[in-house]
N, C-alpha and C positions, 0 to 999 in steps of 0.2 A: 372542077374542084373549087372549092372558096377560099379566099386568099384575101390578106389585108393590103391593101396598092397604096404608094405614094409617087403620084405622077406630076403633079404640078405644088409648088412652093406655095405653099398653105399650109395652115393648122387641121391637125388628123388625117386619118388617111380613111379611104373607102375598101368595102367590104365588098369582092367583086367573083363574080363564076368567072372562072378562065381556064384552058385544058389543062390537062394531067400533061408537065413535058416529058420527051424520052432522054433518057440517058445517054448520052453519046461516050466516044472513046473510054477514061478510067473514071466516069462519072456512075452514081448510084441514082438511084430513086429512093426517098423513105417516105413512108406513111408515119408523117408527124404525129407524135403520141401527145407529146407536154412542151412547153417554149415560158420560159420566165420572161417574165417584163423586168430589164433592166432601169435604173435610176435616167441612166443616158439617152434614155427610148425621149424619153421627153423631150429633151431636145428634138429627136427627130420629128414628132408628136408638134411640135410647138416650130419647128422648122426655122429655128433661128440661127444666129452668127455662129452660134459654135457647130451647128447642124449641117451649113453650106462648106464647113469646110471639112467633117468627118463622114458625110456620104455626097450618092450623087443619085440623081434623080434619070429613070423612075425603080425604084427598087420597092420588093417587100421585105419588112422590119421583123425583127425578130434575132437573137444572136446566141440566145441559151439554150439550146432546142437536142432534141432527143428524139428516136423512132426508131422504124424496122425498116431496114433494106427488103423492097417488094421487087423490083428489076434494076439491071447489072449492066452496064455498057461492056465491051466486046474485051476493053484491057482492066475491067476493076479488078479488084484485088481483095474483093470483099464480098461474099455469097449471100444469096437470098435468105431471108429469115436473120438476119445478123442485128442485134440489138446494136445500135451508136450513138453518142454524140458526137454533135460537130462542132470542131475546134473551127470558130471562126476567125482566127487570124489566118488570110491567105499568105504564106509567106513564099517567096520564088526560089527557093533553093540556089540562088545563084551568083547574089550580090554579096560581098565582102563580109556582113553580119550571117545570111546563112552558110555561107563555106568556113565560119569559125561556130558552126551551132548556133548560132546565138538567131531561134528562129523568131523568137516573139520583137526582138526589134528591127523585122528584114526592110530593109530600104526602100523597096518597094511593096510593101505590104497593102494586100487587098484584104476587104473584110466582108462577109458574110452577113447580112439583115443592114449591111448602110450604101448597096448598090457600088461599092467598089471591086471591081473589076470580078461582080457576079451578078445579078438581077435578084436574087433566089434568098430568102429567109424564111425563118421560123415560123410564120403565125400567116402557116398556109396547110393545107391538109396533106399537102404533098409536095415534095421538093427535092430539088436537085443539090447534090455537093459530089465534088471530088472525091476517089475511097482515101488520098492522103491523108487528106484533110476530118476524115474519121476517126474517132477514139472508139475502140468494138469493145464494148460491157462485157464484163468477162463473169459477174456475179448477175444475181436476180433483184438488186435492189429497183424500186418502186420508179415508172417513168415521174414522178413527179420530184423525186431525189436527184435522178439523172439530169434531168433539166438544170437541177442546180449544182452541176459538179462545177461546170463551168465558173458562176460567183465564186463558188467555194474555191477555184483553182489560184484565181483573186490572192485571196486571202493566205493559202498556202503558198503561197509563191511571197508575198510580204512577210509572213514568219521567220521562212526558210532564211531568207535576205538579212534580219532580222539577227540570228541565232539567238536563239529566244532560252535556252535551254538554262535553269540555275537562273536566271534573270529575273529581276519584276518587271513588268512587264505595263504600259499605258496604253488604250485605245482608248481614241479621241473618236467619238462620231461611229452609235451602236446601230445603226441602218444593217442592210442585212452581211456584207463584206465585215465590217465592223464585229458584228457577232457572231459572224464564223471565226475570224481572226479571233475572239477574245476564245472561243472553243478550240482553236488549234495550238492556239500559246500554251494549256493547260497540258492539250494531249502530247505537247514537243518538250513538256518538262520544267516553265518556265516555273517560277519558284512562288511569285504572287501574280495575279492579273487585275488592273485596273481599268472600268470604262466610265468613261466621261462622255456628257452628252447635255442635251436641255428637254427633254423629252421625257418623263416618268411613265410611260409605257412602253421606250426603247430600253431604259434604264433596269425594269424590272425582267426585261427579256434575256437580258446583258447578266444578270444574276443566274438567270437560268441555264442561259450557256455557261456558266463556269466561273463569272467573275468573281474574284475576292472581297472585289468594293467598290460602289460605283461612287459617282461622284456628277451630283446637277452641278452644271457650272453657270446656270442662270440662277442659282442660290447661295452657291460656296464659290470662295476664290480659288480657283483650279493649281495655283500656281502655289498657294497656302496650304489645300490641301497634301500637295505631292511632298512639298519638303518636309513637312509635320512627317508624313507616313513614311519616309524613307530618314529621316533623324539629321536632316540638313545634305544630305548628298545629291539628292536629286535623283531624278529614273533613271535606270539604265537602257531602256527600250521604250520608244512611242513609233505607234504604228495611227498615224493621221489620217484618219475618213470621213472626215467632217466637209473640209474645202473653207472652212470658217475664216475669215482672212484676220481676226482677233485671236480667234489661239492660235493659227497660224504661227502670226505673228511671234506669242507670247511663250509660245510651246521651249523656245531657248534657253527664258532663263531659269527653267525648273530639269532640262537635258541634265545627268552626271555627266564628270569628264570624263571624255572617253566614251561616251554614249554614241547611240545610235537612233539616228529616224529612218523610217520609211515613210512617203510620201504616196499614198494611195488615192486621195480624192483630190481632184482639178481643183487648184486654189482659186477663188471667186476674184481675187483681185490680184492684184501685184503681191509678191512675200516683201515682207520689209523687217528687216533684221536690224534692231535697235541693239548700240554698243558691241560691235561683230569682234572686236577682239576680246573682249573678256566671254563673250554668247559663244561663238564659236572659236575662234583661232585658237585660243589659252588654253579651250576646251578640247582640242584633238579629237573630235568628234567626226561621225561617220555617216553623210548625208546618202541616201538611198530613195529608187524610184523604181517603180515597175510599172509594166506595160504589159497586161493578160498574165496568162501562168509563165512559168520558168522557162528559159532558153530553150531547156529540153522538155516541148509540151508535154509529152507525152510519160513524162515520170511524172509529172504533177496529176494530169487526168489519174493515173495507176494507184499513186497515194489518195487520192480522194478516195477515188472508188472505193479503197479497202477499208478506208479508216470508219466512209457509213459503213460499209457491209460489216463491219465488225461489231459495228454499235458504236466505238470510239470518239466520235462525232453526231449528234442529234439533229440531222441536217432541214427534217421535215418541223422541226421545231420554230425555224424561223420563217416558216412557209406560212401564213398569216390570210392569204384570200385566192381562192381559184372561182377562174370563172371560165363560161364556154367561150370560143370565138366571138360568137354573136353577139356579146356583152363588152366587147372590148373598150367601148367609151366609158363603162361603169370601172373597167381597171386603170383606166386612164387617169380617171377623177380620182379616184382613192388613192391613186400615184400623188399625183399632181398636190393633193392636200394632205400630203404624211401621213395620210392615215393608215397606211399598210408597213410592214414590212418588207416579205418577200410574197410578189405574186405573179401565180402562175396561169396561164390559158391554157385551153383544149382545142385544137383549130376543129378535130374532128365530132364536136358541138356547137 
C-alpha cells in the first residue's frame, strides 16, 4: 500500500509502498476513503519545536481520517463493511481524567497521525486503529464530510463550552474551526454572530457560514467595532482561532462583564493581559480551553454527524481543495500559504 512516512527530522515526509498491516487483538483495518490536512499538520510538515514535542518519529501523518473497516482482529467490536472515523485522541481509560470521563484530556494520551503511542495515520490507503477508538457513521453523509466531523467536533466542543445560546457571539480567526464555530453558534441559537479576521476571502466565507457581520481587522479597529455594535457593553462570547498574540492580547477590553472566552488556537506568543483588574477580575469573566471534542467524544462525533446529515451545518462548504495522495506537496503548499481553507486528500489516489 502507499503511505506518507516521516522517519527522520526533516521537512516533509516521503511517499513510500509498505504492506497492508494485520489487525491484531480489538484492532481493525480500514481502507482510507478521505484524511483532511489539519492546520497543525505543518508543523509536522516543517518538523519543528512545536512538532518534537507533539509527535514522535517514525510515524505516518494524517488525524481526520475516515473509511471502511475491510478486516477485524479476533476481540473488535466492530464488523466488516462498517463506515468510521477515527477519534484520534488515544486516551487510557485509566488515569484520574478518564475514570472521571473527562477522556479528551487523559494524562496519558496518545494520538493517532503524530506517532504517539501508534505508528498508524490517515494519509495511508490502509490503516490500523483500535475499534474503541472508532466513531461507526450511523447516516450516509459523503466520506469527504466525514473526514471533517472531526475539525468540526473542534468547533462544537468550543460552542458547547461557550453556551452560546441568546448570546452574540465573536469569532476571531475564520480558518476552517473558525467557520464551523461561526455555523454552529447560529445553529445553538446564538442571537448575532460576529467573525473577525484579516483575510477578505476567509471573511466572505464566514458570511456564508452564517455570520451576521464580519469585521477586517487589518482595516477597522476590532475593539471599536464590537463596542459600537453591542452599544458600549461589550461581547458576550469570543471563541479565539486566530493564535494572533495582538488580539489575543486585546480581545479583554471589548469581553462584557461576565463574558466568556474560549481559547481554540495555540497563542503564537506569551498572552499578556494589559490592566488585569479592570480586564478581567472586575469583570467576573469566564476563561475557557479545549483540547479535541468534548469529554464525552463521542456525543460530540453524534451531534456532528446529525447536524450535516440534516443539512443544519453546510460542512462541504468550507472544503475549499482535494487532492489525491500523490499530490500531497501541492496541499502542503496551498496550506503553508493560506491559500486554502479546508483540504482534503484521497490516499487511495
Amino acid at each position: 500500500m502507499l503511505a506518507l512516512l516521516k522517519r527522520k527530522p526533516e521537512e516533509s515526509f516521503h511517499l513510500e509502498t509498505i504492506p497492508i498491516p494485520d489487525p491484531k487483538e480489538d484492532e481493525v483495518l480500514i481502507k482510507v476513503d478521505a484524511t483532511g490536512i489539519c492546520g497543525s499538520d505543518i508543523n509536522l510538515y516543517r518538523w519543528n519545536d512545536i512538532a518534537r514535542v507533539i509527535a514522535a518519529l517514525p510515524f505516518t501523518p494524517g488525524h481526520e481520517t475516515t473509511g471502511t473497516v475491510v478486516r477485524c482482529g479476533p476481540e473488535a467490536t466492530i464488523k466488516e463493511g462498517q463506515r468510521v472515523c477515527v477519534e484520534n485522541h488515544y486516551f487510557c481509560g485509566k488515569c484520574y481524567q478518564c475514570k472521571h470521563q473527562n477522556y479528551s484530556i487523559c494524562q496519558k494520551m496518545n494520538q493517532y497521525g503524530h506517532g504517539k503511542g501508534t505508528p498508524h495515520g490517515g494519509c495511508s490507503e490502509y490503516s490500523i486503529v483500535p475499534s474503541k477508538y472508532c466513531y461507526q457513521l450511523k447516516t450516509d453523509i459523503s466520506p469527504v464530510e466525514a473526514a471533517c466531523l472531526e475539525p468540526m467536533g473542534v468547533a462544537h466542543n468550543a460552542m458547547e463550552r461557550l453556551e452560546v445560546e441568546d448570546e452574540d457571539v465573536l469569532v476571531i480567526g475564520c480558518g476552517p474551526i473558525g467557520n464551523l464555530a461561526i455555523a454552529l453558534a447560529k445553529t445553538m441559537g446564538a442571537k448575532r454572530v460576529f467573525g473577525a479576521d484579516i483575510k477578505p476571502q476567509r471573511l466572505q466565507l464566514a458570511k456564508q457560514m452564517g455570520a451576521d457581520d464580519i469585521v477586517n481587522s487589518s482595516e477597522q479597529d476590532l475593539h471599536d467595532v464590537i463596542m459600537k455594535k453591542t452599544e458600549g457593553n461589550g461581547i458576550g462570547r469570543i471563541c479565539e482561532c486566530s493564535g494572533a498574540p495582538e488580539v489575543v492580547n486585546a480581545m479583554w477590553t471589548f469581553l462584557r462583564k461576565a463574558g466568556k472566552v474560549v481559547l481554540v488556537a495555540i497563542p503564537k506568543e506569551q498572552i499578556l493581559i494589559k490592566e488585569p483588574l479592570t480586564n478581567i477580575i472586575l469583570k467576573a469573566i469566564e476563561i475557557k480551553t479545549i483540547h479535541g471534542r468534548s469529554f464525552n467524544f463521542y456525543h460530540t462525533w453524534h451531534e456532528c454527524e446529525r447536524l450535516v446529515a440534516e443539512g443544519k451545518v453546510k460542512l462541504r462548504d468550507v472544503i475549499t481543495h482535494e487532492f489525491p495522495m500523490s499530490k500531497f506537496e501541492d496541499a502542503f503548499d496551498y496550506l503553508k500559504r493560506e491559500e486554502a481553507c479546508k483540504i482534503v486528500i484521497y490516499p487511495g489516489k
